[in-house]
C-alpha positions in Angstrom: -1.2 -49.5 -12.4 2.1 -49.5 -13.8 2.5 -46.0 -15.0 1.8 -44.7 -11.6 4.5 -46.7 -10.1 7.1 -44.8 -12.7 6.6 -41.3 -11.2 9.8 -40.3 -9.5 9.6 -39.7 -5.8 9.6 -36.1 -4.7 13.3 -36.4 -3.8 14.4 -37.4 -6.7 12.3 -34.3 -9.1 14.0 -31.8 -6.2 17.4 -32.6 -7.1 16.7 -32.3 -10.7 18.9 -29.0 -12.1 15.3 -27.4 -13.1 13.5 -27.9 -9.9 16.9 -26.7 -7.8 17.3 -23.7 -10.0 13.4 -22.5 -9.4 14.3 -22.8 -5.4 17.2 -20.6 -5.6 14.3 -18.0 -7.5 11.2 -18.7 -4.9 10.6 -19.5 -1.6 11.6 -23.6 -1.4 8.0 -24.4 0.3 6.4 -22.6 -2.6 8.5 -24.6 -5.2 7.5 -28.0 -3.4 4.0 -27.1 -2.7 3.5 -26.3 -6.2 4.9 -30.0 -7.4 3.2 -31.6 -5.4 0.0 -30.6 -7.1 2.1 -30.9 -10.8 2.7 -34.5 -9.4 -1.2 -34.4 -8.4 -1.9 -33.3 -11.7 0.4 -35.7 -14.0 -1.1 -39.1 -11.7 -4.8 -37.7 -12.5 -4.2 -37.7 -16.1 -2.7 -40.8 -15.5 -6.0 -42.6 -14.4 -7.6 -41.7 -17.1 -4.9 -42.7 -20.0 -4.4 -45.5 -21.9 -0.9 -45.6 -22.1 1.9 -46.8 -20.0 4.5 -43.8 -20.4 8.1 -44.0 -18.6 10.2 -42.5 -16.3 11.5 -39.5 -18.3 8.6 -38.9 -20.4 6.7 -38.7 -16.7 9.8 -36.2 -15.5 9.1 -34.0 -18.7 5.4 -33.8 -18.1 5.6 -32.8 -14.3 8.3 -30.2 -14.9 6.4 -28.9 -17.8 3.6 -28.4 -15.1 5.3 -27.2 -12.4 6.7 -24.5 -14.9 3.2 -23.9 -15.6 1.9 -23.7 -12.0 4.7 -21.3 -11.1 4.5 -19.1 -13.8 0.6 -18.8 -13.7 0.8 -17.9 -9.3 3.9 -15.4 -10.0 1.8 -13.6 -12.6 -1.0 -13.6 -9.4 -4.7 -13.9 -10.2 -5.8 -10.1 -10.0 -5.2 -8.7 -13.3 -6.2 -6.3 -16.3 -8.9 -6.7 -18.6 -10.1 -5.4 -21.2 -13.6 -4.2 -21.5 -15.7 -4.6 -24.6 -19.2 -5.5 -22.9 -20.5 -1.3 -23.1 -21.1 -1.3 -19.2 -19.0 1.8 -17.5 -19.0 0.9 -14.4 -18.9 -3.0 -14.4 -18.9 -3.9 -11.3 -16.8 -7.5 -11.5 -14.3 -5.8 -13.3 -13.7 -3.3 -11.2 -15.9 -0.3 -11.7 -14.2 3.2 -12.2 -10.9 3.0 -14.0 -8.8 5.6 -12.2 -7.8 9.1 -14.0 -4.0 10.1 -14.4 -4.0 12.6 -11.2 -5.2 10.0 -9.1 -2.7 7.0 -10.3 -0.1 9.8 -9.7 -0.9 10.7 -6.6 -1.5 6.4 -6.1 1.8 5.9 -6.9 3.8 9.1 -5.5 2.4 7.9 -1.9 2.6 5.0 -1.9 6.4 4.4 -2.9 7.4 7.3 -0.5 6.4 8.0 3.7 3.7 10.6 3.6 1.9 12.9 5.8 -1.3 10.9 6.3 -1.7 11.1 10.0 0.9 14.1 10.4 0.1 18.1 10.6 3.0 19.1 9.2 1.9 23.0 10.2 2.0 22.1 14.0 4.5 19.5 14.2 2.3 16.9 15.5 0.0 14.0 14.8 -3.0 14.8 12.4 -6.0 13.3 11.3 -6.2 11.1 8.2 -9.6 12.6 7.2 -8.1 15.8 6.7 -6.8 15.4 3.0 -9.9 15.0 1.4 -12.6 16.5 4.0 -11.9 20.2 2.6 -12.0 19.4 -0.9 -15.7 17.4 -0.5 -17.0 20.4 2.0 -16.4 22.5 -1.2 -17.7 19.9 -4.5 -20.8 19.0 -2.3 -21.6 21.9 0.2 -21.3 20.3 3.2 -20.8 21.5 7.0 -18.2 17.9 7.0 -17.2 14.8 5.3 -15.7 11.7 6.6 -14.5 8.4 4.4 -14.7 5.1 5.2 -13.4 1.8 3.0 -17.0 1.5 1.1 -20.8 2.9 0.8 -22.0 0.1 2.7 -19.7 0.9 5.8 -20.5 4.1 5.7 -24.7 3.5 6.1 -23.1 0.8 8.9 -21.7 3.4 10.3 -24.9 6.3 10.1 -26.5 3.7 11.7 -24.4 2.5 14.4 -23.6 5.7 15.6 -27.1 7.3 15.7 -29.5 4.6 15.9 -27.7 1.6 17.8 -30.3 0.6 20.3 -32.9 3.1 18.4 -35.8 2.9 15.7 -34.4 3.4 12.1 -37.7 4.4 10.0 -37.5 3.2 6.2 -40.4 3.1 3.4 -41.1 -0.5 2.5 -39.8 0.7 -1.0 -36.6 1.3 -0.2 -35.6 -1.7 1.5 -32.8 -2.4 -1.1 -30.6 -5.1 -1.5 -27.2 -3.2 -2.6 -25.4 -6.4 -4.7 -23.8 -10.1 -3.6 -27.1 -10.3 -1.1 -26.0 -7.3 0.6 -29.3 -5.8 2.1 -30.2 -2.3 3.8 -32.4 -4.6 6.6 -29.4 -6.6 7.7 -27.2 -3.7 7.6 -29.2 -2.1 10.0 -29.8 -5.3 12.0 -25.9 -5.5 12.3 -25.5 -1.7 13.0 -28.0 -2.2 16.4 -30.8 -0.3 15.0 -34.7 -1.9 15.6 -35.9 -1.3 11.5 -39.4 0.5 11.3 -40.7 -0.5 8.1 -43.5 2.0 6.7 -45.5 2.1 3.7 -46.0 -0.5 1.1 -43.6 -1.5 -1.4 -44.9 0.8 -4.0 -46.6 3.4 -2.0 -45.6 5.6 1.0 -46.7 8.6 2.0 -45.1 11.1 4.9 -48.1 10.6 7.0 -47.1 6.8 7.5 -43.5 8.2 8.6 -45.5 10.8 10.7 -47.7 7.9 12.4 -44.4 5.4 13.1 -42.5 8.3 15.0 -41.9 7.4 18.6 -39.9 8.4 21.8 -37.3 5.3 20.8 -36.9 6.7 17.0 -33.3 7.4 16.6 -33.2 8.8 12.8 -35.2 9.0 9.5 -33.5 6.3 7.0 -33.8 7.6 2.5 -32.6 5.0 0.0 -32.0 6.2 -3.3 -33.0 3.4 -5.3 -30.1 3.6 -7.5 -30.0 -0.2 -9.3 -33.9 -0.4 -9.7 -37.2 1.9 -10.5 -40.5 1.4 -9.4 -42.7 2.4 -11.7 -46.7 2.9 -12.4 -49.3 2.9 -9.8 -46.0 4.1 -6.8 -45.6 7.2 -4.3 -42.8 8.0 -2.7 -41.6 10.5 0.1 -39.4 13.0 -1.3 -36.4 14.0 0.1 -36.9 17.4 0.6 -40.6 16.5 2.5 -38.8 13.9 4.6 -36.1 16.5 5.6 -39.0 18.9 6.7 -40.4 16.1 9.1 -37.0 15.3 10.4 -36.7 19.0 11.3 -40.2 19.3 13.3 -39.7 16.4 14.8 -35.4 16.8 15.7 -34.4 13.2 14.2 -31.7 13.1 11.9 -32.1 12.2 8.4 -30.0 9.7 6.7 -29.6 9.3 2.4 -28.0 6.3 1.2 -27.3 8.4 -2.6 -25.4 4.9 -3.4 -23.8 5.8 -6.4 -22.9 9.4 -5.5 -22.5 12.1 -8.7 -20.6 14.9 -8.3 -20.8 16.4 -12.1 -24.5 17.6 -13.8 -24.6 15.0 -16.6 -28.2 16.0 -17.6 -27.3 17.5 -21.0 -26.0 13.7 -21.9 -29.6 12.5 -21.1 -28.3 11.4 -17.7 -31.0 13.7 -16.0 -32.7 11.0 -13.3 -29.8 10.4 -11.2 -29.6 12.8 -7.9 -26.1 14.7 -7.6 -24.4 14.6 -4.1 -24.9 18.7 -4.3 -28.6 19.0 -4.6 -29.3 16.1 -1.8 -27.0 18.1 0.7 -28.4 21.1 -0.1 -31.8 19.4 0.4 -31.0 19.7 4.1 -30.7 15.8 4.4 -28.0 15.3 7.7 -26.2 12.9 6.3 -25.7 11.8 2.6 -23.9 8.5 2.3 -22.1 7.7 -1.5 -19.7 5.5 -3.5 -16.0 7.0 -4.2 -15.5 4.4 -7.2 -19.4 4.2 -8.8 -20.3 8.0 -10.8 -17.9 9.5 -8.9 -14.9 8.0 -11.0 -12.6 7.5 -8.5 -11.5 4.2 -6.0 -13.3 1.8 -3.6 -14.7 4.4 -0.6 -17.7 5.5 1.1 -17.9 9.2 1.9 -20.0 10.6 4.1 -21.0 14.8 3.6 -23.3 16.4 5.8 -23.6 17.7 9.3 -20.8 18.9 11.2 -22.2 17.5 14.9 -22.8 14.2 13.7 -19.6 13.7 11.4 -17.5 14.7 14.2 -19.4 11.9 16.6 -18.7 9.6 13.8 -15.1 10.2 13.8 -15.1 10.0 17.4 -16.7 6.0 17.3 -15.0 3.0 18.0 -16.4 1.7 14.7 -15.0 4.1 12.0 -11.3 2.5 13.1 -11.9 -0.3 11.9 -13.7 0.5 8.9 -11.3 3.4 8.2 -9.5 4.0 4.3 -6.1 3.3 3.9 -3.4 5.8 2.3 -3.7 4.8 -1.0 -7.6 5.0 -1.2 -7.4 8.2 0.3 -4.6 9.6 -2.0 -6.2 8.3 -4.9 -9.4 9.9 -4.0 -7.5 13.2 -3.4 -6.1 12.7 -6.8 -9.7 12.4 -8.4 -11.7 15.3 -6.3 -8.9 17.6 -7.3 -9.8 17.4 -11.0 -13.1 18.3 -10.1 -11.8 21.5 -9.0 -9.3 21.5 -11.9 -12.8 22.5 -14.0 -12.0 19.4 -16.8 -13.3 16.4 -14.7 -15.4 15.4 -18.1 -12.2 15.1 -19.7 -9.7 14.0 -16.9 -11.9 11.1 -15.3 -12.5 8.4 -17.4 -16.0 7.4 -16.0 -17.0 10.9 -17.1 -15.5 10.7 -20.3 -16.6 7.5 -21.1 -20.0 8.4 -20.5 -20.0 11.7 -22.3 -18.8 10.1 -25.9 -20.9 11.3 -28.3 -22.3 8.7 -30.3 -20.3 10.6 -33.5 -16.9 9.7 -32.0 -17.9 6.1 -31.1 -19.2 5.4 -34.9 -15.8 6.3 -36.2 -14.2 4.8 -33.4 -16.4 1.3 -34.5 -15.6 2.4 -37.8 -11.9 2.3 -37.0 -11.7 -0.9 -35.4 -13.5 -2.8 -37.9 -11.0 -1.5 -40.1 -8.2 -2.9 -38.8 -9.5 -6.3 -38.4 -10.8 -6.5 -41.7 -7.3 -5.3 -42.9 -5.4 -7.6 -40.9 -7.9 -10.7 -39.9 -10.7 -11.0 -42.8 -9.0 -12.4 -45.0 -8.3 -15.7 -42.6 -11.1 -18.7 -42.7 -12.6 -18.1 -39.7 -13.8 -14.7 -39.9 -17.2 -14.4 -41.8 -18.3 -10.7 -41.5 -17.3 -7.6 -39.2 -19.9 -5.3 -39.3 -20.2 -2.1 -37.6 -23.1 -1.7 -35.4 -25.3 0.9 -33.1 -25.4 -0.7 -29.5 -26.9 0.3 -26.4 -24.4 0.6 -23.8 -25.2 1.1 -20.1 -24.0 2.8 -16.7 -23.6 0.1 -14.7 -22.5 0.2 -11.2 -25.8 -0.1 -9.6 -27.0 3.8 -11.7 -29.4 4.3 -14.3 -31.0 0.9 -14.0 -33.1 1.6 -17.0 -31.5 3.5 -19.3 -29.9 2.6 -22.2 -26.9 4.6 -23.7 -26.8 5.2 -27.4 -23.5 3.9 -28.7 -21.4 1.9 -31.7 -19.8 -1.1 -31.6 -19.2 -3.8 -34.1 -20.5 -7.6 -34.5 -17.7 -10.7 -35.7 -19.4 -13.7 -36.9 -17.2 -16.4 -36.7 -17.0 -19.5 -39.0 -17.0 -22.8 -38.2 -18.7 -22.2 -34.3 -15.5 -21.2 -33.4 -17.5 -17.6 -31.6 -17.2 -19.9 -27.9 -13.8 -21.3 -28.3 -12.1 -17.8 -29.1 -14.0 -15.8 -26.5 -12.9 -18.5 -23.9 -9.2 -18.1 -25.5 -9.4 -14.1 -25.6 -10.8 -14.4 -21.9 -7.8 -16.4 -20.4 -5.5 -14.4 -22.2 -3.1 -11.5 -19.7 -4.5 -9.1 -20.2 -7.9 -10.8 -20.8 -11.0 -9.8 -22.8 -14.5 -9.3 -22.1 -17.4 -8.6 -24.7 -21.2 -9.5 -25.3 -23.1 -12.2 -27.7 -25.6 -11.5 -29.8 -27.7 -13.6 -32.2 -24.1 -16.3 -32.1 -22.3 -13.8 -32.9 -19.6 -11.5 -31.2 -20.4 -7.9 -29.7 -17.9 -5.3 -29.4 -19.0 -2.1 -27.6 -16.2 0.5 -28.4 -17.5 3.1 -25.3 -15.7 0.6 -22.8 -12.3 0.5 -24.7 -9.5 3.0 -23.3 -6.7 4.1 -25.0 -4.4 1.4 -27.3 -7.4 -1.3 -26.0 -8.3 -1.3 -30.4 -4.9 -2.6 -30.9 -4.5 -4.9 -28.3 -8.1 -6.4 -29.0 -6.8 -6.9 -33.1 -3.3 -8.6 -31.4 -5.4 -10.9 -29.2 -8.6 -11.8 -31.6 -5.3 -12.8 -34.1 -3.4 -15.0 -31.5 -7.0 -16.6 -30.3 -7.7 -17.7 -33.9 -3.8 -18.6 -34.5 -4.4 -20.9 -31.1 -7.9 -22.1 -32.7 -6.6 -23.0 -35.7 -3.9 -25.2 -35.0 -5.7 -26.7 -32.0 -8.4 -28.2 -34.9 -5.4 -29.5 -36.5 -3.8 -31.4 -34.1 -7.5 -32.6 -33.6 -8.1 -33.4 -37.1 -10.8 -31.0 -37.7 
């Protein structure tokens, strides 16, 4: 094939003025790696063409891509989104956007050295655990606390440390599977703990705990079933009751909360979920829970209870390596402090998100709609913007059920353009998430932060600029 045979050798596109100047800007391996796969790129499309096109035209196209390439992997891969879909605590995009005290304390940290493992007081090395441990002793009434990197190292660790080798006892019913086919049985496999399953999947009743108790039991395991409900003919062991066997019988009792709450949302109609408070108080040993699910703040798994077996925790081989960095742990001093600062509905986002009254998210529908009518109706491709009640959700593995009154609005697009300008508003920087319904697009305002109503009028405008003269090029 001829037009193969016309792309310039590597050598030749590295001397080139662009390609040189874009080494003296990156690493030179980065720069040639990347046009490579330009080159890649240009002889695919090649295969597949008709054409025969020369030397420079070929030189044009690969530069064009290796601009392309560059530009897209110095922009990196990770980045902001916006969030129309109504779900608080979406998990793949992020979960629990972080409140102003915390991003200070985030950044403050991590651009300067810090204290972290220092006591400043004696002079001498310190504990890491130390800079949020007081502040959970005294939002959850604990004896201890102790952080790890996520909720699902922190029941590893329960585990490991008081059950390795040992019986773990578990109702049937709570044998959860946590999200990505993360599941409490192979947790507690990993963790060296023999699982006693008890009970049926929708009935268990103390006696069958009572009846699997041996001499090799190392600790009572609770699952709140946070992401699902089992409902009708079920019976499950309460906490409290399960605490009072653990007692008579000395074994520890373990609660994976999940998605830990700190704050009494109940006069919201968020009444079912179990705050970290009550289940300590419940004289449960150990009470395992998220630091980025209802608890607003980043990726952690903090563990409140017991003095005795925190401090054997801290003390394990284990917790080192699933230890939290400095900047988890200064971003989740940042957020616990504005639980004591006696706002948290107002300072952490999750909290505030969820608390918007269905009032302020009408006008704030009502607002939105607005502005695209003013600015965007009036084009051919948008057919109606209609404000609309919704029902938004918690997300994050909470409140599996229940639906949260809210307002959002519906776009029905023209010409079946709704696909093409959500895939366009999607791959946009930042990009843009929402919902379909009945072909048409769904906006949840609850979801949208600060300047977001802006930014989704700029970018629903470019996506239908982009539409538009993509059909004419195409001769639609």
């Amino acid at each position: 094939m001829a037009s193969l045979r016309n792309i310039p050798a590597m050598d030749e596109l590295l001397e080139m003025p662009e390609t040189r100047d874009l080494q003296t800007k990156y690493n030179r391996e980065f720069v040639v790696g990347q046009l490579r796969l330009a080159v890649d790129d240009i002889r695919q499309e090649l295969k597949l063409a008709k054409g025969e096109p020369g030397k420079a035209a070929l030189r044009t196209g690969i530069l064009a891509r290796l601009r392309d390439r560059i530009s897209q992997a110095d922009r990196g891969s990770l980045q902001r989104v916006v969030n129309g879909t109504g779900v608080v605590l979406h998990t793949n995009l992020g979960r629990a956007p972080l409140g102003e005290r915390a991003l200070e304390n985030l950044m403050i940290m991590g651009r300067n050295y810090n204290n972290l493992e220092f006591d400043l007081e004696k002079g001498q090395r310190g504990s890491r655990y130390q800079h949020v441990e007081e502040l959970i002793k005294q939002l959850t009434g604990a004896e201890a606390a102790l952080v790890v990197n996520n909720n699902a190292a922190a029941v590893l660790l329960c585990l490991t440390a008081l059950a390795c080798g040992r019986e773990a006892i578990v109702s049937r019913g709570q044998l959860i599977e946590i999200g990505g086919a993360f599941r409490i049985p192979d947790v507690m496999k990993q963790s060296g703990a023999q699982l006693i399953e008890v009970g049926t999947t929708n009935k268990t009743y103390i006696s069958d705990y009572v009846q699997a108790i041996t001499e090799n039991t190392g600790l009572l395991f609770s699952a709140h079933t946070s992401n699902y409900k089992i409902v009708g003919f079920c019976q499950e062991v309460g906490l409290d009751e399960l605490v009072e066997l653990g007692k008579a019988k000395n074994l520890p009792v373990v609660h994976d909360l999940g998605s830990g709450i700190l704050a009494d949302l109940g006069q919201w109609g968020l009444k079912d979920e179990p705050t970290v408070k009550a289940c300590v108080a419940s004289g449960a040993d150990l009470v395992t829970f998220s630091g980025d699910k209802l608890l607003g703040g980043p990726q952690a798994g903090i563990i409140a209870g017991k003095r005795a077996y925190i401090e054997a925790m801290k003390k394990h081989q284990l917790t080192r390596a699933l230890r939290v960095d400095k900047l988890n742990l200064a971003a989740l001093e940042g957020t616990l402090l504005e639980y004591l600062s006696g706002e948290p509905l107002k300072r952490i986002p999750v909290l505030r998100l969820l608390t918007a009254s269905v009032a302020e998210l009408r006008d704030r529908a009502e607002l939105l709609a607005g502005m695209i009518r003013a600015e965007l109706h009036a084009g051919e491709y948008i057919e109606e913007v209609d404000v609309v009640p919704v029902d938004d959700m918690v997300g994050g593995g909470a409140y599996p059920t229940y639906k949260i009154d809210g307002y959002g609005l519906e776009i029905a697009f023209a010409g079946g353009i709704l696909e093409a300008v959500s895939r366009r508003m999607r791959l946009m920087n930042p990009g843009f998430i929402a919902r379909k319904r009945e072909d048409k697009m769904l906006i949840s305002v609850r979801t949208l932060l600060n300047g977001d109503e802006e930014l989704v009028v700029t970018m629903l405008r470019s996506a239908l600029e982009a539409e538009s003269e993509a059909r004419k090029e195409s001769g639609d």
